[in-house]
Each structure stands twice: as structure tokens, then as C-alpha cells.
N, CA, C and O atoms as CSV, one atom per row, in Angstrom:
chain,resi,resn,atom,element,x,y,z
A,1,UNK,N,N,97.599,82.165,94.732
A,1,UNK,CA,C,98.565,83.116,94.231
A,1,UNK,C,C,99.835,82.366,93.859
A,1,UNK,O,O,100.152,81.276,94.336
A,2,UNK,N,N,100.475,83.000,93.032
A,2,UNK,CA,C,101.765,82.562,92.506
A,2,UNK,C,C,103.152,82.737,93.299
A,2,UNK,O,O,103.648,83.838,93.540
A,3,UNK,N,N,103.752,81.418,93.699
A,3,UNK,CA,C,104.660,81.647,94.172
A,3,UNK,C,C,106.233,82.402,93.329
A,3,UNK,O,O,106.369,82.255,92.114
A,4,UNK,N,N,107.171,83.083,94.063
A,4,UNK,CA,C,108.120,83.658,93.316
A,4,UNK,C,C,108.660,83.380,92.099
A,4,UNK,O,O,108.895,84.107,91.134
A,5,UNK,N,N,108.889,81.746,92.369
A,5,UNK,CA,C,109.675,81.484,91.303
A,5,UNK,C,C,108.737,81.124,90.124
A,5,UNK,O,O,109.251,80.794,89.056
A,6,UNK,N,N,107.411,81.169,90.255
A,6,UNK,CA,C,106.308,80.490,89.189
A,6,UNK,C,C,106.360,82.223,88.237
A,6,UNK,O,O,106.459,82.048,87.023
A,7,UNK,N,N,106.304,83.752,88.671
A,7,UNK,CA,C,106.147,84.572,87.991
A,7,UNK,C,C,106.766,84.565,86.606
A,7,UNK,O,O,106.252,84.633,85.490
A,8,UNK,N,N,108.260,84.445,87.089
A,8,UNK,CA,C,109.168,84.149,85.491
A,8,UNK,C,C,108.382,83.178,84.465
A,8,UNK,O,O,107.922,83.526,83.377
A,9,UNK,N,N,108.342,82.240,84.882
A,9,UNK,CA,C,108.122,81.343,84.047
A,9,UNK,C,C,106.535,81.739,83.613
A,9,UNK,O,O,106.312,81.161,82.550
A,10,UNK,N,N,105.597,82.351,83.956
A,10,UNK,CA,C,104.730,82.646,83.457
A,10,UNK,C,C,104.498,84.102,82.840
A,10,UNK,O,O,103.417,84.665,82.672
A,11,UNK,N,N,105.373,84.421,82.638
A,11,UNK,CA,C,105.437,85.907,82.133
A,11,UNK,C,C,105.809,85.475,80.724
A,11,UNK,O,O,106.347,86.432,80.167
A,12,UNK,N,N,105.751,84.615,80.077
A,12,UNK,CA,C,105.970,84.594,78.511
A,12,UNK,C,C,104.192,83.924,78.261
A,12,UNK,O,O,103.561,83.794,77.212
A,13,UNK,N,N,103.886,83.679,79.366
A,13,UNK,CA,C,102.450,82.740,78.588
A,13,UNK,C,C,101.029,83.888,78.755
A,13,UNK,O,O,100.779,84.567,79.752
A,14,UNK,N,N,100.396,83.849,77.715
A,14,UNK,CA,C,99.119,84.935,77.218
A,14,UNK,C,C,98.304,84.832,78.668
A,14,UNK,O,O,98.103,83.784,79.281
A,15,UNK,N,N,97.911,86.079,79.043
A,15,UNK,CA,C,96.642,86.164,79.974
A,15,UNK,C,C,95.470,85.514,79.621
A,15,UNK,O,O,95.192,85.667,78.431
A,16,UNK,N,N,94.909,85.029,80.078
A,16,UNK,CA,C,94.042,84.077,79.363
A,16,UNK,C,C,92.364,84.430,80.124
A,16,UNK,O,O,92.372,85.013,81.208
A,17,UNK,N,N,91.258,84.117,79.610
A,17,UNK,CA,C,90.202,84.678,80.369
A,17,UNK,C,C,90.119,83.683,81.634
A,17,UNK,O,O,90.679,82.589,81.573
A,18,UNK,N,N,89.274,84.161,82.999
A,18,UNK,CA,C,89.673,83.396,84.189
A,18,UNK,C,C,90.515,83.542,85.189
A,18,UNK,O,O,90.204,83.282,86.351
A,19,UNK,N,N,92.147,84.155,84.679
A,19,UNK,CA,C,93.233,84.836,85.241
A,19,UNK,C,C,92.918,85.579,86.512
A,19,UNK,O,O,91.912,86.268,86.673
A,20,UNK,N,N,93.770,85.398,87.308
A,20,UNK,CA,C,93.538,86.550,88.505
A,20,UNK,C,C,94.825,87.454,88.287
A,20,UNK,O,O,95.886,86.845,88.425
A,21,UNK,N,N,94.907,88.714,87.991
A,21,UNK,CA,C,95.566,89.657,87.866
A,21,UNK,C,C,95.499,91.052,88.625
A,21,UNK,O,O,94.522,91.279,89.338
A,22,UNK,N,N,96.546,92.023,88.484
A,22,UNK,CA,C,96.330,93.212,89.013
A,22,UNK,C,C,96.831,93.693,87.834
A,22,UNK,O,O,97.319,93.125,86.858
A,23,UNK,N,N,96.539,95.319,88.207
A,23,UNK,CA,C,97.200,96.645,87.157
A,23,UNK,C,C,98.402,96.829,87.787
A,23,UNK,O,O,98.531,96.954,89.005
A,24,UNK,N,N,99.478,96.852,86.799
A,24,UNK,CA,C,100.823,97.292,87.170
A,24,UNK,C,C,101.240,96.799,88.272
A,24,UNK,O,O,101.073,95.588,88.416
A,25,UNK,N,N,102.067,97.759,89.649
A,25,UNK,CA,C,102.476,97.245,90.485
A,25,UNK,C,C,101.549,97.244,91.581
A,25,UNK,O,O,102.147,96.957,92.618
A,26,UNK,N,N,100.249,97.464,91.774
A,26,UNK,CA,C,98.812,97.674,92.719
A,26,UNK,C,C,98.604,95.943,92.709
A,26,UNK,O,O,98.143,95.106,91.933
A,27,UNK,N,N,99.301,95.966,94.193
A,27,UNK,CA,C,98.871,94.381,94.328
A,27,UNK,C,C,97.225,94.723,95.522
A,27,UNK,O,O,96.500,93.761,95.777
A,28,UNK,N,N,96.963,95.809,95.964
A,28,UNK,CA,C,96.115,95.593,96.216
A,28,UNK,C,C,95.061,95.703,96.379
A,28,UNK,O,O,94.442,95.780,97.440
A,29,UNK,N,N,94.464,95.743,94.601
A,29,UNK,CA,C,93.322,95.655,93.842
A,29,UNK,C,C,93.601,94.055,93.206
A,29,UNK,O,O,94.766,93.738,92.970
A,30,UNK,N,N,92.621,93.192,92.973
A,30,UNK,CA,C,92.653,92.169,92.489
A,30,UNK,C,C,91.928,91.837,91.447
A,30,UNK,O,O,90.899,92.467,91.689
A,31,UNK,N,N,91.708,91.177,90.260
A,31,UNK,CA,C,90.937,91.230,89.053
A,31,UNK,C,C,91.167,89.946,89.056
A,31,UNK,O,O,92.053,89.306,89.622
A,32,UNK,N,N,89.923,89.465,88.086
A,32,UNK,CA,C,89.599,88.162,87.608
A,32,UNK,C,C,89.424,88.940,85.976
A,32,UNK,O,O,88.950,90.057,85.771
A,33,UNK,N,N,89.955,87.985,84.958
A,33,UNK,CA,C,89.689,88.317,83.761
A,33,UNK,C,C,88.626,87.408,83.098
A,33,UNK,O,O,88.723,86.184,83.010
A,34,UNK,N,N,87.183,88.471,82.457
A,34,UNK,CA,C,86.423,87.897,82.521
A,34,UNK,C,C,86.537,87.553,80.800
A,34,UNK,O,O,85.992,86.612,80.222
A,35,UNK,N,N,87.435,88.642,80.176
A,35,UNK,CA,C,87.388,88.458,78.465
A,35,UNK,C,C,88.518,88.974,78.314
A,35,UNK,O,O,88.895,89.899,79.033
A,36,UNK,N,N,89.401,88.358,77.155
A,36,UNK,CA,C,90.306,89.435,76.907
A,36,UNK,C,C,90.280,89.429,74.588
A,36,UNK,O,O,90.150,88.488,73.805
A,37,UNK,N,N,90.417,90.505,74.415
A,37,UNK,CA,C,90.156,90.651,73.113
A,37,UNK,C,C,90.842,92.051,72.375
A,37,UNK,O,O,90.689,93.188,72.821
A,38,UNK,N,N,91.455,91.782,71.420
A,38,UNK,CA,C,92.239,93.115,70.459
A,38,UNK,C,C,93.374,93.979,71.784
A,38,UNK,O,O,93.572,95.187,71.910
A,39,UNK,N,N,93.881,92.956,72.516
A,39,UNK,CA,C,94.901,94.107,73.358
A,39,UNK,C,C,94.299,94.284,74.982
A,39,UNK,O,O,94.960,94.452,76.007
A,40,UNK,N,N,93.262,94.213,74.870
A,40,UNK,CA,C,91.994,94.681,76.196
A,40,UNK,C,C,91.652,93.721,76.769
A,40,UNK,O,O,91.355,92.660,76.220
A,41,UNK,N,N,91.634,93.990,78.248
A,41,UNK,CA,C,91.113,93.087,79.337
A,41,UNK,C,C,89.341,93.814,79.611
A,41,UNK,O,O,89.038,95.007,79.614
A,42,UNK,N,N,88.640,92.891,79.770
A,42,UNK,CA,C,87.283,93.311,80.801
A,42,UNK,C,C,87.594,92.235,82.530
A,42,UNK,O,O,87.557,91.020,82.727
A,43,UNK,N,N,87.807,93.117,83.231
A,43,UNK,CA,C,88.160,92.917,84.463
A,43,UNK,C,C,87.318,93.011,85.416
A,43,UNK,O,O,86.570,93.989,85.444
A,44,UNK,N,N,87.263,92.207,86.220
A,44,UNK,CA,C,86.125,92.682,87.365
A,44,UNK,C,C,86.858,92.771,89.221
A,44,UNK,O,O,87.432,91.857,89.813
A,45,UNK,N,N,86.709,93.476,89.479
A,45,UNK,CA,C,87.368,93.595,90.844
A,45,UNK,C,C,86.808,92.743,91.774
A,45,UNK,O,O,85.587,92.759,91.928
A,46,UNK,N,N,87.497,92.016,92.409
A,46,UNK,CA,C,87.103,91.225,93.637
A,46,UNK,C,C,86.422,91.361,94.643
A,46,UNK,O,O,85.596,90.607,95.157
A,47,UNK,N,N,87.009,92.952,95.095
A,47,UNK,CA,C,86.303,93.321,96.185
A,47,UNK,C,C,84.932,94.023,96.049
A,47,UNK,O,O,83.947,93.923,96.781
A,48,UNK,N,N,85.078,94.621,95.140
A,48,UNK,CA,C,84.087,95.829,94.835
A,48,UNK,C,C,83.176,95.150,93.613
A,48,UNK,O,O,82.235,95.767,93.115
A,49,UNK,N,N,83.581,93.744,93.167
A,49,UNK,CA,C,82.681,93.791,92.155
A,49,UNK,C,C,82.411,94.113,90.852
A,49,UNK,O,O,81.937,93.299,90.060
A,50,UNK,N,N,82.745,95.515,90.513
A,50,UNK,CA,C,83.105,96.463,89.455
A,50,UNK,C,C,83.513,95.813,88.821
A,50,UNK,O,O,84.078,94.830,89.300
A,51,UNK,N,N,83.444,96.048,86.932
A,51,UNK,CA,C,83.994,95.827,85.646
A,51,UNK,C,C,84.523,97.147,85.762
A,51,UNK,O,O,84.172,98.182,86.327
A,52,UNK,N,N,85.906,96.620,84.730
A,52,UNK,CA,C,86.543,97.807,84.449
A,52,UNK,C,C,87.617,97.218,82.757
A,52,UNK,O,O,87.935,96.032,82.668
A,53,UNK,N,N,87.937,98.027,81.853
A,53,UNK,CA,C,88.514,97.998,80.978
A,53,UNK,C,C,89.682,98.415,81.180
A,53,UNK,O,O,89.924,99.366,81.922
A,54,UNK,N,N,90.756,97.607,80.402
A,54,UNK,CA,C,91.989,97.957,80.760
A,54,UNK,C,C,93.365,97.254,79.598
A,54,UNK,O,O,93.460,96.137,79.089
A,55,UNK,N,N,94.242,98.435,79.510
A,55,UNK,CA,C,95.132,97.314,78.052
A,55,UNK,C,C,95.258,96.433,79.262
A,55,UNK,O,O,94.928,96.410,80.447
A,56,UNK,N,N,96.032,95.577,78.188
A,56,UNK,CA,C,96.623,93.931,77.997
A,56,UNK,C,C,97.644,94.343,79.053
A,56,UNK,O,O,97.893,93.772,80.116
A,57,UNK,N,N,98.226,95.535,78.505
A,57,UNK,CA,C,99.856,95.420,78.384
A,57,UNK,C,C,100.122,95.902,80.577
A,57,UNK,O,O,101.096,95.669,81.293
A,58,UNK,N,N,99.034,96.457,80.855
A,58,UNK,CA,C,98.898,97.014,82.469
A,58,UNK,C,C,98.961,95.584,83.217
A,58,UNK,O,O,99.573,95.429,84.274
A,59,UNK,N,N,98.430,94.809,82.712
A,59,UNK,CA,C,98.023,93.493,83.443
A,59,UNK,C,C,98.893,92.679,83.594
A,59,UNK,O,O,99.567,92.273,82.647
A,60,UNK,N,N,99.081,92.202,85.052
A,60,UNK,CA,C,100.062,90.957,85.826
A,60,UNK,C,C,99.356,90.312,86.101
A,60,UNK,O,O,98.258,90.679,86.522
A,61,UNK,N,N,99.822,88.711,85.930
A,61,UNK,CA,C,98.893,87.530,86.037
A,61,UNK,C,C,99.744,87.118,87.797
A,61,UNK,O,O,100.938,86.977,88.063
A,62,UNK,N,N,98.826,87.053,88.465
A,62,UNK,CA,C,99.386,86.863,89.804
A,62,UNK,C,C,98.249,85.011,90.621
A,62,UNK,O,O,97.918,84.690,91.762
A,63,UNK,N,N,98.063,84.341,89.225
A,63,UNK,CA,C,96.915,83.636,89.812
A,63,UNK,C,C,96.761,82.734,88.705
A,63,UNK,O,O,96.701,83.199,87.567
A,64,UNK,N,N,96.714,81.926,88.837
A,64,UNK,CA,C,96.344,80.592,87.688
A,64,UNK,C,C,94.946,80.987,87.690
A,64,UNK,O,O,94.226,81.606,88.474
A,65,UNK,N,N,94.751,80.271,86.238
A,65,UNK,CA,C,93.100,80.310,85.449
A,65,UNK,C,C,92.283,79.294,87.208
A,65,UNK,O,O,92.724,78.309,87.800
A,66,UNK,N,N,91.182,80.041,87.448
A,66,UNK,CA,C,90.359,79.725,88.276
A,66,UNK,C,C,90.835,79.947,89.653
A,66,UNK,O,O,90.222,79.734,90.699
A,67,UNK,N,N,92.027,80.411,89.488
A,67,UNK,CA,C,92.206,81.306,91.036
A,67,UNK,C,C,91.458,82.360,92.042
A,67,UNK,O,O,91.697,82.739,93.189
A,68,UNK,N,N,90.454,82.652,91.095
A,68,UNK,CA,C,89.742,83.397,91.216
A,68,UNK,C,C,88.186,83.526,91.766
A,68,UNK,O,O,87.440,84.431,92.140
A,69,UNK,N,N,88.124,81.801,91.562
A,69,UNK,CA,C,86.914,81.567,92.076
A,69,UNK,C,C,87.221,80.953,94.039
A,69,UNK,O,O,86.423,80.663,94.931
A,70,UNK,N,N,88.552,80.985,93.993
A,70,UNK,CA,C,88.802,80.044,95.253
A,70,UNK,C,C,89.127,81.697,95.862
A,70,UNK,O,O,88.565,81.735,96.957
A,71,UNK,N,N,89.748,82.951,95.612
A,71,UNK,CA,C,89.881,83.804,96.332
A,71,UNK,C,C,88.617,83.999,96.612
A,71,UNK,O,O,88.586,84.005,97.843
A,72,UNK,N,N,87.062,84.238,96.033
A,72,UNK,CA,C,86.013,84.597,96.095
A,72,UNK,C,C,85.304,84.077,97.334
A,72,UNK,O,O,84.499,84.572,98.123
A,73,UNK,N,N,85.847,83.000,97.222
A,73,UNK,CA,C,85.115,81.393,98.499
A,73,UNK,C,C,84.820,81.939,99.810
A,73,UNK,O,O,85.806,81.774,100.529
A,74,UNK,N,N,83.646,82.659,100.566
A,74,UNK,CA,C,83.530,82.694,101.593
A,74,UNK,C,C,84.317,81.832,103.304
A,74,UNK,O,O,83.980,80.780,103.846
A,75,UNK,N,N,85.233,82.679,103.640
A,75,UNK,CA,C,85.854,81.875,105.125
A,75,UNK,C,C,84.816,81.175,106.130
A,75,UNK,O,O,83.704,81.699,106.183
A,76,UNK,N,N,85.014,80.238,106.799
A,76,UNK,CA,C,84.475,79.893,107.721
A,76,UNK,C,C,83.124,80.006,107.540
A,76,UNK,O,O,82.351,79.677,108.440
């Protein structure tokens, strides 16, 4: 996850596919972006698995490209 001061500075750069993001201010639902195309994310939830569609414009990048595979990583 992104520390405080990394948000600013990444809030001008494109969501990119890979991204770990949430919708709006719901930090706790988590998404990996699996495509993004014409405005639209295809998102898949972390916990649950689920694809889901969603604008561009809902989406916070809270996670560098491949953050997503290290939240996934089974503990212990």
C-alpha cells in the first residue's frame, strides 16, 4: 500500500492494468485492475474474487502495479 505522501504524487499518473485500487472512499473493498479501456475499469475483488465494472473516474489507486499479487500471498 501507498504511503501518505506517495498518494499526491500519484494522483496525476493513469490507473494502469495490475493497480490495486478501491471505489471512492471504501477502503475496505480492495480491487486489482485487471483491464482498463474507454473510461472503465474490469476489477476483481480480493476477497470475494468477483469481477465487477466500474468508471475510471470512482477508482483510487492505493497500490503500485503488482501490489496485488503480494496482497493475495497466503500468510504463514
Amino acid at each position: 500500500m501507498l504511503e501518505a505522501n506517495e498518494y499526491e504524487a500519484l494522483r496525476h499518473v493513469p490507473i494502469r492494468d495490475g493497480d490495486l485500487v478501491c471505489l471512492s472512499n471504501d477502503r475496505n473493498n480492495l480491487y486489482t485492475v485487471i483491464l482498463v479501456r474507454e473510461g472503465r475499469c474490469w476489477l476483481r475483488n480480493l476477497q470475494t474474487e468477483l469481477d465487477t465494472l466500474a468508471s475510471l473516474k470512482l477508482c483510487q489507486r492505493i497500490g503500485h502495479e503488482g501490489a496485488a499479487e503480494w496482497m493475495q500471498t497466503p500468510m504463514g
